[in-house]
C-alpha positions as a LaTeX table, in Angstrom:
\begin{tabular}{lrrr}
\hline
Residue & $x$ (\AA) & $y$ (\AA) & $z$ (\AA) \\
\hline
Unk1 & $-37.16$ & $-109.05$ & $-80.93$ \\
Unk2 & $-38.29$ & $-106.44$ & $-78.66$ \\
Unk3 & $-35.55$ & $-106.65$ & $-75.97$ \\
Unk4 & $-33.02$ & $-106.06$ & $-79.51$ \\
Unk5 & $-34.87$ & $-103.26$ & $-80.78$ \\
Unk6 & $-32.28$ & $-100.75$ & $-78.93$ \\
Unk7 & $-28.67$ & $-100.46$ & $-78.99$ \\
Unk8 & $-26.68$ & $-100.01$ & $-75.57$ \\
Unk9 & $-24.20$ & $-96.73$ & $-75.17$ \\
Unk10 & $-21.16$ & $-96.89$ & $-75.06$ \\
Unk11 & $-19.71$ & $-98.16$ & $-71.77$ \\
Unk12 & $-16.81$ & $-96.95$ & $-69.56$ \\
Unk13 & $-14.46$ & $-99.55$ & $-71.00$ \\
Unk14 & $-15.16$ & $-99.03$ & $-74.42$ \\
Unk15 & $-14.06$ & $-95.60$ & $-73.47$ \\
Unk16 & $-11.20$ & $-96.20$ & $-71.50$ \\
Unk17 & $-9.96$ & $-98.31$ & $-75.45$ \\
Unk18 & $-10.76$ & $-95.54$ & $-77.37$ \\
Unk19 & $-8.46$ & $-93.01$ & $-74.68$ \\
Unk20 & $-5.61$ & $-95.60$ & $-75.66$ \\
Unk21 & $-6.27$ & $-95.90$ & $-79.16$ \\
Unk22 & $-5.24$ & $-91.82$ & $-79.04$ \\
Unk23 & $-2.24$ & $-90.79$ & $-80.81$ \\
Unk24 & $-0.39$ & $-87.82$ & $-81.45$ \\
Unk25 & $-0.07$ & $-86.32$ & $-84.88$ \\
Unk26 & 3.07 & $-87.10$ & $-86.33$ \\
Unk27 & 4.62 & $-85.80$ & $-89.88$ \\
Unk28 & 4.22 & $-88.43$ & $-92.76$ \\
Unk29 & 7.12 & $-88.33$ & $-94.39$ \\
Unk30 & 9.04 & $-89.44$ & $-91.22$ \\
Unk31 & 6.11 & $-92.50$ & $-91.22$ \\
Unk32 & 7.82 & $-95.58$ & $-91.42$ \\
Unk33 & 4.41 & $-97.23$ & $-91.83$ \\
Unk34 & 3.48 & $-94.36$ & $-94.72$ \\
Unk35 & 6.38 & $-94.89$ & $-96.03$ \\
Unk36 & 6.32 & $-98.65$ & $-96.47$ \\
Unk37 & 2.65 & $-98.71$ & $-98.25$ \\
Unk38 & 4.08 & $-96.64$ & $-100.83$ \\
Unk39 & 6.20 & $-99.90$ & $-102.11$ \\
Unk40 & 4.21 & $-102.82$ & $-100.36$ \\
Unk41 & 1.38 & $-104.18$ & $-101.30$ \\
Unk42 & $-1.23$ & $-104.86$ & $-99.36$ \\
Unk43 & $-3.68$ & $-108.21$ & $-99.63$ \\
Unk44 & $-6.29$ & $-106.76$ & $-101.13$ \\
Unk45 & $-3.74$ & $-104.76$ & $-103.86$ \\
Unk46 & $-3.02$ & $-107.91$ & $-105.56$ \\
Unk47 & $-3.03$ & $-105.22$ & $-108.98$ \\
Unk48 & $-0.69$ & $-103.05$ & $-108.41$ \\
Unk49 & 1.51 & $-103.65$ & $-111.41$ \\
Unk50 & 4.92 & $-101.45$ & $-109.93$ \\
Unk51 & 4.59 & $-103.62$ & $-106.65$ \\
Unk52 & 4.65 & $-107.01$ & $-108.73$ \\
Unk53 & 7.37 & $-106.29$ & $-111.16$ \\
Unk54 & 9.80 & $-104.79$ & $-108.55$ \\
Unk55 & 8.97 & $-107.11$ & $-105.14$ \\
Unk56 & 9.32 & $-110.24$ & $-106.68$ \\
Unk57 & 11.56 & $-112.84$ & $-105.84$ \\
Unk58 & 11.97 & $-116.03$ & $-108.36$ \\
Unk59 & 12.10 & $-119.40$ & $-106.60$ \\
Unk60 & 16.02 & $-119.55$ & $-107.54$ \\
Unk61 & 16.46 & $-116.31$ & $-105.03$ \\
Unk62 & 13.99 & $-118.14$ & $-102.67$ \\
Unk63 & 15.70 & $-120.83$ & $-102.30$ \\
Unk64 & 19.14 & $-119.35$ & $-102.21$ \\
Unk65 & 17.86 & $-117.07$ & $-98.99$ \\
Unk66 & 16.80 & $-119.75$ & $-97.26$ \\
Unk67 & 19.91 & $-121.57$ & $-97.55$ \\
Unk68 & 21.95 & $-118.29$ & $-96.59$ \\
Unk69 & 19.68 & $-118.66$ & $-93.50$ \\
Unk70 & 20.34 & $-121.94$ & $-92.99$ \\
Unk71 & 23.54 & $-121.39$ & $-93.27$ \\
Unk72 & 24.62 & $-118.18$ & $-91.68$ \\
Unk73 & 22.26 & $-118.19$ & $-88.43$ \\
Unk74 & 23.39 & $-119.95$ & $-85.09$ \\
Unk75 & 25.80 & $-121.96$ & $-87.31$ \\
Unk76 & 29.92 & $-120.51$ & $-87.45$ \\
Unk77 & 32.20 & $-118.52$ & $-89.36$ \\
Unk78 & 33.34 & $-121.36$ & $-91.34$ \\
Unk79 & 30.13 & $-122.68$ & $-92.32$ \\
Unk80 & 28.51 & $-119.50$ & $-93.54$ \\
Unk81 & 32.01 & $-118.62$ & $-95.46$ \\
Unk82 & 31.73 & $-121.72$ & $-97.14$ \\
Unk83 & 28.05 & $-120.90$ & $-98.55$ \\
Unk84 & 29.16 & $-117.44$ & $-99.40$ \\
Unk85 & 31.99 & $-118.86$ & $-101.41$ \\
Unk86 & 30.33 & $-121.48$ & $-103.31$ \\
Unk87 & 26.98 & $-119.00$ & $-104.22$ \\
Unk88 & 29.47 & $-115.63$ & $-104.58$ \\
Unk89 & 28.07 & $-114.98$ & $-108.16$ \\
Unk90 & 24.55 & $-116.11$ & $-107.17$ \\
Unk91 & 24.55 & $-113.76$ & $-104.34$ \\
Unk92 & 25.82 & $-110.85$ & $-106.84$ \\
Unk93 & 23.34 & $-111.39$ & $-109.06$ \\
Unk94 & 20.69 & $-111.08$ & $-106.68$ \\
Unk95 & 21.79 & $-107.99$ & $-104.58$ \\
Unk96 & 21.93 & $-106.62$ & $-108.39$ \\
Unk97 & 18.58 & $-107.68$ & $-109.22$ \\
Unk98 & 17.05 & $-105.53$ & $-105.86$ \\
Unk99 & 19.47 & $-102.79$ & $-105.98$ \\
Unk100 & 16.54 & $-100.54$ & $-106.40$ \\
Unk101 & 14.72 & $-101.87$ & $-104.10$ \\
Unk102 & 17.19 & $-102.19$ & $-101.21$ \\
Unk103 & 17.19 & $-98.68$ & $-101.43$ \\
Unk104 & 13.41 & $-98.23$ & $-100.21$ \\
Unk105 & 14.67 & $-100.65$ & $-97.22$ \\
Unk106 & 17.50 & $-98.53$ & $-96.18$ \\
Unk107 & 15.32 & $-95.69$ & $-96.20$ \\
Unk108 & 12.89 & $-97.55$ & $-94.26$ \\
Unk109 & 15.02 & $-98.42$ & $-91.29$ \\
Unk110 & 15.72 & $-94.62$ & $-91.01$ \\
Unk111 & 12.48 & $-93.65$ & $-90.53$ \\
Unk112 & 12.15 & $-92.31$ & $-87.31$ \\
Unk113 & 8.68 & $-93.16$ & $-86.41$ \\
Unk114 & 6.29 & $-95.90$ & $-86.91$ \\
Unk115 & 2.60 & $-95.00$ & $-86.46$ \\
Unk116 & $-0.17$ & $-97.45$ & $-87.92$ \\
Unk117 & $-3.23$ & $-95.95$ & $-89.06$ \\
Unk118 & $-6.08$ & $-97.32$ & $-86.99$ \\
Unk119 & $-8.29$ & $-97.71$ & $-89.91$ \\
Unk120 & $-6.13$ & $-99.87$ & $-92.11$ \\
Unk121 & $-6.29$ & $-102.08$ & $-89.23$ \\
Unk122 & $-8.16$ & $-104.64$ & $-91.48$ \\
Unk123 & $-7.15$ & $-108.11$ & $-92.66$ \\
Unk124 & $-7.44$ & $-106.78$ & $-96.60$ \\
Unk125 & $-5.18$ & $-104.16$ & $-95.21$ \\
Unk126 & $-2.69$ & $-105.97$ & $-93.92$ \\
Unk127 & 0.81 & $-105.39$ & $-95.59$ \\
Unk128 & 2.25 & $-108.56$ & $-97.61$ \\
Unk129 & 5.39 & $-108.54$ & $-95.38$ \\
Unk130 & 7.06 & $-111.73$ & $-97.41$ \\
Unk131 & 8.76 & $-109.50$ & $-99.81$ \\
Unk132 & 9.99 & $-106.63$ & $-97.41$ \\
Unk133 & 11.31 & $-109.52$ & $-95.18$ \\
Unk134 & 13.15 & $-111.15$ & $-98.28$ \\
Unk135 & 14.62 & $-107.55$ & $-98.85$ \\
Unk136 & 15.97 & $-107.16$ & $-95.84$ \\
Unk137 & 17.88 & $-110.16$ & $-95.87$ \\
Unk138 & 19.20 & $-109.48$ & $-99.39$ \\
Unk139 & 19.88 & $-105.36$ & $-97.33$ \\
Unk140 & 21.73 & $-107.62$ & $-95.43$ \\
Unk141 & 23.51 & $-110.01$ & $-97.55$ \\
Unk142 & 24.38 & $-106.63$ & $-99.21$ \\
Unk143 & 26.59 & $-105.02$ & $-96.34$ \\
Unk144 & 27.67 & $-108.39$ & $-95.33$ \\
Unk145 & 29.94 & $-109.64$ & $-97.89$ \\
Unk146 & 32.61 & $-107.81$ & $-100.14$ \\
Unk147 & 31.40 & $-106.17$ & $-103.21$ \\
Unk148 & 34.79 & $-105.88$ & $-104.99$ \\
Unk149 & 34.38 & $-110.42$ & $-105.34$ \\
Unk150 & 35.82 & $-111.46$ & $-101.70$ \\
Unk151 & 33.04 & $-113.51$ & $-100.50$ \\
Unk152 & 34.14 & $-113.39$ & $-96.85$ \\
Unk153 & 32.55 & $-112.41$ & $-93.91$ \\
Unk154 & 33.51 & $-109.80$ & $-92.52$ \\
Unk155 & 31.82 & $-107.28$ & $-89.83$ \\
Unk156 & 32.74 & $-103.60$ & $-91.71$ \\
Unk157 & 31.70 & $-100.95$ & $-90.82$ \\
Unk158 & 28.64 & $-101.20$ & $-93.17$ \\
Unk159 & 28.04 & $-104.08$ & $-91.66$ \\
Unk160 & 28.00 & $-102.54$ & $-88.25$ \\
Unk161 & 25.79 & $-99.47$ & $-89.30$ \\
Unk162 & 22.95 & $-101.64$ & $-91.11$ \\
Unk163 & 23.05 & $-103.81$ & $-87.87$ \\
Unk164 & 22.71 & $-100.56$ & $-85.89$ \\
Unk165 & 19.79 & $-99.12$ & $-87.77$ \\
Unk166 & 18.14 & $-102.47$ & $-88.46$ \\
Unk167 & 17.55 & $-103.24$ & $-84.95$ \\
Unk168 & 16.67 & $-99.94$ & $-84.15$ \\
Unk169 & 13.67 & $-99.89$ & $-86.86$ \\
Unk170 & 12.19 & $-103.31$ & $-86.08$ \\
Unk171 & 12.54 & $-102.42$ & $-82.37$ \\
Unk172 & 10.60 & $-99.21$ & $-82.73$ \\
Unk173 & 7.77 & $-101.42$ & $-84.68$ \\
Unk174 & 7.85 & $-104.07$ & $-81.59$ \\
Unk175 & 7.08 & $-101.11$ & $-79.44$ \\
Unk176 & 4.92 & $-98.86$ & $-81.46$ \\
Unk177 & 2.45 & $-101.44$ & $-83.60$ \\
Unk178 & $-0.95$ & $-101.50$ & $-82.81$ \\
Unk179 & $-1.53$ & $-104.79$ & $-84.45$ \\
Unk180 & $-0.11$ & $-107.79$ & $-83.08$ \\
Unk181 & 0.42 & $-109.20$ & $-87.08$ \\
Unk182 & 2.79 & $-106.41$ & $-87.04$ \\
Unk183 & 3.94 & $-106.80$ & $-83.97$ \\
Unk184 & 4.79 & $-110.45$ & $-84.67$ \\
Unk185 & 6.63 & $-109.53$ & $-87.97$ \\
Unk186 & 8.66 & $-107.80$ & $-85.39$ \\
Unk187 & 9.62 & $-110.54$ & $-83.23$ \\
Unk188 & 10.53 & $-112.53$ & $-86.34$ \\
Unk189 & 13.28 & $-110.14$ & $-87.50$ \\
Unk190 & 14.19 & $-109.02$ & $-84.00$ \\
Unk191 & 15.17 & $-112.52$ & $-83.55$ \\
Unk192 & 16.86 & $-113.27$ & $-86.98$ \\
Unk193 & 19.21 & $-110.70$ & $-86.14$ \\
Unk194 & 19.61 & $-112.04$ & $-82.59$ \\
Unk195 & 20.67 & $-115.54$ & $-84.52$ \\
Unk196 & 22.96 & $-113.59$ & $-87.28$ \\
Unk197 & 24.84 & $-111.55$ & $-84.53$ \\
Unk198 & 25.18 & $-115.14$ & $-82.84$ \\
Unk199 & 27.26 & $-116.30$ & $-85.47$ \\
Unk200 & 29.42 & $-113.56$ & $-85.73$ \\
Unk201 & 29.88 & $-113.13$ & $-81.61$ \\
Unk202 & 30.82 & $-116.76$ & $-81.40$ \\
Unk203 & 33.67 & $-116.85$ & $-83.80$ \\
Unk204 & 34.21 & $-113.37$ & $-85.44$ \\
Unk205 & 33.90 & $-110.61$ & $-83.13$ \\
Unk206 & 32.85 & $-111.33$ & $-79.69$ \\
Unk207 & 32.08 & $-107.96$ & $-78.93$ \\
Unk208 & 29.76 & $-107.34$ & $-81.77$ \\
Unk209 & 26.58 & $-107.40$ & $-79.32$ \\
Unk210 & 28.12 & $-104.08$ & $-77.67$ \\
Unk211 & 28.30 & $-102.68$ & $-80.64$ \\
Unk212 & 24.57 & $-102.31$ & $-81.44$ \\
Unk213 & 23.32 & $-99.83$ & $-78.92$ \\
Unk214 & 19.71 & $-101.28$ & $-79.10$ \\
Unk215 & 20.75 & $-104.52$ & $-78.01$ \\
Unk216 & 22.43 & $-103.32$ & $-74.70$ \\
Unk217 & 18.60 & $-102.78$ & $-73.14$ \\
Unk218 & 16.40 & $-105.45$ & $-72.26$ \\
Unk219 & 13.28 & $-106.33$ & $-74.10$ \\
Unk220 & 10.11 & $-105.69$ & $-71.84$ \\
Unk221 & 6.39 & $-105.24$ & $-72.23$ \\
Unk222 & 5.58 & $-102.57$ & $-70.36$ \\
Unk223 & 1.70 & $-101.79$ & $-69.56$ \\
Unk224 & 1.26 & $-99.38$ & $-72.03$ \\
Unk225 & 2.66 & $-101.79$ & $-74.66$ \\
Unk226 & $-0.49$ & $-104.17$ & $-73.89$ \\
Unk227 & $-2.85$ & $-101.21$ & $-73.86$ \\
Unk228 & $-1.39$ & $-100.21$ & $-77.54$ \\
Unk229 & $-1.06$ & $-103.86$ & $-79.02$ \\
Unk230 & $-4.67$ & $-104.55$ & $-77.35$ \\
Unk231 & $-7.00$ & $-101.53$ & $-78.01$ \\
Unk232 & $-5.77$ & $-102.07$ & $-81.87$ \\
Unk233 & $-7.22$ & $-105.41$ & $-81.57$ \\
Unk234 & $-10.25$ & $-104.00$ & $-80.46$ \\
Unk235 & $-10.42$ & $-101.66$ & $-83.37$ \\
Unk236 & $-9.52$ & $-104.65$ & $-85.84$ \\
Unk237 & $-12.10$ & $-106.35$ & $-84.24$ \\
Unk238 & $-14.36$ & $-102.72$ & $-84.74$ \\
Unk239 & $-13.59$ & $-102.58$ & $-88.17$ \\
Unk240 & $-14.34$ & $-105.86$ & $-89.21$ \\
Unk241 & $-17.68$ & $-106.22$ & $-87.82$ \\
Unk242 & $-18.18$ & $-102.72$ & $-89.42$ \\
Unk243 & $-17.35$ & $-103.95$ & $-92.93$ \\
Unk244 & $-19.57$ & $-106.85$ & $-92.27$ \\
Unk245 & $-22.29$ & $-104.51$ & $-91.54$ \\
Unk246 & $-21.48$ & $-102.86$ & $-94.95$ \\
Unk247 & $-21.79$ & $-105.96$ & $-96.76$ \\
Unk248 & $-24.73$ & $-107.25$ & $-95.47$ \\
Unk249 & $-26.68$ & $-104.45$ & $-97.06$ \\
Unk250 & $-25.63$ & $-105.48$ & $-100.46$ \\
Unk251 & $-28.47$ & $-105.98$ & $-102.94$ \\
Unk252 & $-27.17$ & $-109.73$ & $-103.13$ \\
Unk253 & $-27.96$ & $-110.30$ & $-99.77$ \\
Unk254 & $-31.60$ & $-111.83$ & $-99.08$ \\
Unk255 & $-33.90$ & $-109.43$ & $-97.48$ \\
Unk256 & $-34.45$ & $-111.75$ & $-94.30$ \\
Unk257 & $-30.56$ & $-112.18$ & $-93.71$ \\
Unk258 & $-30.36$ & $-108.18$ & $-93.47$ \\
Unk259 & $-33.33$ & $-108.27$ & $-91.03$ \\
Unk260 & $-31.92$ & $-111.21$ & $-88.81$ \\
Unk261 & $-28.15$ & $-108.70$ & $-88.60$ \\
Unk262 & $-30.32$ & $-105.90$ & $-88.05$ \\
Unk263 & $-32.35$ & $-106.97$ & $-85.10$ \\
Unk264 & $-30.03$ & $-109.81$ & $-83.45$ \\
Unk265 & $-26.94$ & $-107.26$ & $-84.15$ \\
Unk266 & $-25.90$ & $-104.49$ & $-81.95$ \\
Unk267 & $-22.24$ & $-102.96$ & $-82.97$ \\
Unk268 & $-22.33$ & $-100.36$ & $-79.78$ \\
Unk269 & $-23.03$ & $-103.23$ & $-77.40$ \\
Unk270 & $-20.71$ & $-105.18$ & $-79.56$ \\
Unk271 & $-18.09$ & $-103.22$ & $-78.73$ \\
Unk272 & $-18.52$ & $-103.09$ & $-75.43$ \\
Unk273 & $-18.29$ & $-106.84$ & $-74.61$ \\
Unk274 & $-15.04$ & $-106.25$ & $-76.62$ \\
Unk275 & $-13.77$ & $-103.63$ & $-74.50$ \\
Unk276 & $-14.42$ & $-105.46$ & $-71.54$ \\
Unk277 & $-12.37$ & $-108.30$ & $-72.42$ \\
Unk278 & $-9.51$ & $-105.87$ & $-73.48$ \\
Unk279 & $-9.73$ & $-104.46$ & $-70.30$ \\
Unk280 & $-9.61$ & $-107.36$ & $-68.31$ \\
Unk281 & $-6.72$ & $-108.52$ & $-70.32$ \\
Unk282 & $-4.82$ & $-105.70$ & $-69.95$ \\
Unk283 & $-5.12$ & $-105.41$ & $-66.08$ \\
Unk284 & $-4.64$ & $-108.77$ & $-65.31$ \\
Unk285 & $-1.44$ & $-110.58$ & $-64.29$ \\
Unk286 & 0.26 & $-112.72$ & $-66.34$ \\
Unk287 & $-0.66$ & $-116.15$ & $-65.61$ \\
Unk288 & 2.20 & $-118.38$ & $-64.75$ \\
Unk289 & 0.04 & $-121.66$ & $-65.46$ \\
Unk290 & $-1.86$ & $-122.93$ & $-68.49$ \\
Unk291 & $-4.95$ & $-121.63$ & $-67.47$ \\
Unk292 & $-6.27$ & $-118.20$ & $-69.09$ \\
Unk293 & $-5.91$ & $-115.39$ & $-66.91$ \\
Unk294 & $-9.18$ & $-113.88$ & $-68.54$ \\
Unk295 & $-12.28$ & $-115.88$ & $-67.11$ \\
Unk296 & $-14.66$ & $-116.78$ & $-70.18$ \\
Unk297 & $-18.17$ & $-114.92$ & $-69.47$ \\
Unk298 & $-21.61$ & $-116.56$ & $-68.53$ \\
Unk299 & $-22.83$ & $-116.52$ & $-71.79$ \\
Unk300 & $-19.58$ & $-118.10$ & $-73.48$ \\
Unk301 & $-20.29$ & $-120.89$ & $-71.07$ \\
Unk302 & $-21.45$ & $-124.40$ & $-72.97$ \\
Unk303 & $-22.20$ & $-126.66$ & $-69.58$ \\
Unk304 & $-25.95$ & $-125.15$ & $-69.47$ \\
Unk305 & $-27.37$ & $-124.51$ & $-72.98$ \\
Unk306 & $-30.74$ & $-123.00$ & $-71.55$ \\
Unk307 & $-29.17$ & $-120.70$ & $-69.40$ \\
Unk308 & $-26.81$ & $-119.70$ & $-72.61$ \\
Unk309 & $-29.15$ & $-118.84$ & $-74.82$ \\
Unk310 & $-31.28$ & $-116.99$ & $-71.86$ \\
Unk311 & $-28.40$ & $-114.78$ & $-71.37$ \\
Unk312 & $-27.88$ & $-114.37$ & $-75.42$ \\
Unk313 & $-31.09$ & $-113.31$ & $-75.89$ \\
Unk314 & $-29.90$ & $-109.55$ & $-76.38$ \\
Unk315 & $-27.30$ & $-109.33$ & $-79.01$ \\
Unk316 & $-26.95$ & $-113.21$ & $-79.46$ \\
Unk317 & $-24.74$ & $-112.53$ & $-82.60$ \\
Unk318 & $-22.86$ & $-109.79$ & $-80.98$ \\
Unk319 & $-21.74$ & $-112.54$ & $-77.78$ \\
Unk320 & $-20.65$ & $-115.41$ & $-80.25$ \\
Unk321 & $-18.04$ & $-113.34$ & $-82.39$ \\
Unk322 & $-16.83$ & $-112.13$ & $-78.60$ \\
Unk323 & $-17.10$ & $-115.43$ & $-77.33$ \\
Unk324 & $-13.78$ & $-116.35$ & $-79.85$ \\
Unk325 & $-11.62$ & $-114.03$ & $-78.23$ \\
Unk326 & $-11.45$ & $-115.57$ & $-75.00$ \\
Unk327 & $-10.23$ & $-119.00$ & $-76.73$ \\
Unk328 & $-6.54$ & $-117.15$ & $-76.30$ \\
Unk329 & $-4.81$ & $-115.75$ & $-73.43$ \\
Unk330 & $-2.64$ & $-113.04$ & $-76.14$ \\
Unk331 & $-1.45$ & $-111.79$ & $-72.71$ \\
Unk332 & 0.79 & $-114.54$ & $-71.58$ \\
Unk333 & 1.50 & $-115.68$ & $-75.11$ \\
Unk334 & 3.02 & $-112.49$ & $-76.17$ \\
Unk335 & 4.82 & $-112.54$ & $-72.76$ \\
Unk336 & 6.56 & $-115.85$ & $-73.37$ \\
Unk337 & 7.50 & $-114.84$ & $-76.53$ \\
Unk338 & 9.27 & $-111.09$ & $-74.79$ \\
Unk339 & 11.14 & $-113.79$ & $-72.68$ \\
Unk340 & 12.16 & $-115.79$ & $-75.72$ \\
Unk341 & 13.59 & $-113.00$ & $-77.53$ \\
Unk342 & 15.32 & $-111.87$ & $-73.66$ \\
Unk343 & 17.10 & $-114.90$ & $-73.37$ \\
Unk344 & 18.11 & $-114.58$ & $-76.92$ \\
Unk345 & 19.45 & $-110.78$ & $-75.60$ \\
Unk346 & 21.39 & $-112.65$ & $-72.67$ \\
Unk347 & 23.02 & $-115.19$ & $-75.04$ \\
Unk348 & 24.44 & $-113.16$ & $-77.20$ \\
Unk349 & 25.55 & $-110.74$ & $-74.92$ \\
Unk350 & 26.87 & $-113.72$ & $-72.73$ \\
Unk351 & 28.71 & $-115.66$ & $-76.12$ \\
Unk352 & 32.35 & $-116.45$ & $-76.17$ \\
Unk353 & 34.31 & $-117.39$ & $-78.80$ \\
Unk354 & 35.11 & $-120.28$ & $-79.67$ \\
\hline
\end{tabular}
């Protein structure tokens, strides 16, 4: 108990993460992530009357976006006209249904910035991105089809702009989100529009890739992309040992629990073993093998239990919520997935009709 009776300061790394977690002041209203939590919930808002009433999708509209998917994604011209034929009125009826709503969408995608506040990174603050997703695709099912009753596809103009603007949103959240949630959600969309434009280059318009200026560069992570997506790991991380803190101290927690958190808990140091994994993950290369390029610490070791628990004897509890981290090299897995969402960049681009 005496050698935990301190905490540590912070360290140079823990530093270094809280330089990159620095961002510049930006105006709200041109927030694309203010803007979105003023008609998504979040998971912790599951009361918010407006957002349940107007984001709700009824497992008839489920079902019939799925099968537009299904349908109208790496498939052909004839195959997705022949689901927007036979589900024309179904389709009408729920583009009217969200008209309201596909309004907030289109407003979204306009937004010319998207800045995450680092203290909503939280899982209870994470945004319930089903229903925004589910809206987009009806945005898109909007644009894509004739509203005067002609069910076929066609690539308008409206088409063209949403296409424009859509890709130009989600890939200013791929390169601006400080969570890697978010930054997944990202990939996701980024790569159902990827597989809608592949339907339409292959049989439609072959020269509908050139078209949207966002897909003529190449997706790359670039350092400063893994210092972003990182160092808001570190503060999710931050913030969740913080609220843990907070609840610990709650008058239903037995007096001895608080005193074992207290004395075998040390946030400061906490975040420094943190920081040094971010670090290391950050300046390391890429491995091209299996292996993790981020070497697991002494005390994250299991082959010699004594010498484990000699080096967790300060901040034991501290070292075994950082000893999870290491479990996942995030560095080469968000890599592959940049090179998944490249090739699908070269294959459209590359398409020919058929």
């Amino acid at each position: 108990m005496a050698i935990n009776a301190t905490d540590r300061t912070k360290s140079p790394n823990t530093l270094l993460v809280e330089n990159w977690l620095k961002q510049q002041p930006i105006d709200p209203s041109e927030n694309g992530f203010v803007y979105l939590q003023t008609f998504i919930g979040i998971f912790q808002d599951v009361t918010a009357k407006e957002v349940a009433t107007t984001l709700s999708f009824n497992d008839e509209e489920d079902q019939l976006l799925r099968d537009y998917k299904k349908s109208c994604y790496q498939t052909d011209v004839a195959t997705c006209n022949e689901f927007l034929e036979k589900n024309n009125e179904s389709i009408l009826q729920a583009i009217h249904a969200h008209k309201t709503d596909a309004t907030h969408y289109s407003k979204l995608i306009e937004m010319p910035y998207w800045q995450e506040d680092i203290q909503y990174l939280t899982p209870e603050n994470l945004f319930k991105w089903a229903p925004l997703l589910k809206l987009r695709t009806i945005s898109e099912l909007t644009v894509l089809i004739n509203l005067d009753g002609s069910p076929n596809l066609n690539v308008n103009e409206a088409l063209l702009t949403f296409l424009n603007k859509d890709a130009q949103f989600w890939n200013m959240v791929y390169h601006s989100s400080r969570s890697i949630f978010n930054h997944m959600i990202a990939v996701s969309v980024i790569k159902s529009q990827l597989n809608f434009a592949s339907t339409l280059a292959k049989t439609l318009d072959t020269a509908v890739s050139n078209k949207v200026t966002t897909w003529q560069t190449p997706f790359e992570l670039t350092n400063s992309d893994f210092e972003r997506v990182f160092s808001g790991e570190w503060q999710f991380a931050q913030n969740v040992r913080q609220q843990m803190l907070i609840e610990v101290q709650s008058d239903k927690v037995a007096f001895y629990e608080k005193w074992l958190a207290n004395a075998l808990y040390k946030p400061t140091d906490s975040d420094n073993l943190m920081a040094e994994y971010i670090v290391s993950l950050v300046k390391e290369p890429v491995s091209t093998t299996s292996e993790h390029t981020v070497i697991k610490p002494d005390y994250c070791s299991f082959d010699n239990y004594i010498k484990q628990l000699w080096i967790s004897r300060y901040n034991p509890i501290g070292k075994l919520f950082n000893c999870t981290v290491y479990e996942t090299d995030y560095k080469q897995r968000l890599t592959n997935i940049n090179k998944d969402l490249e090739q699908l960049r070269t294959n459209l681009l590359t398409e020919k009709s058929s």
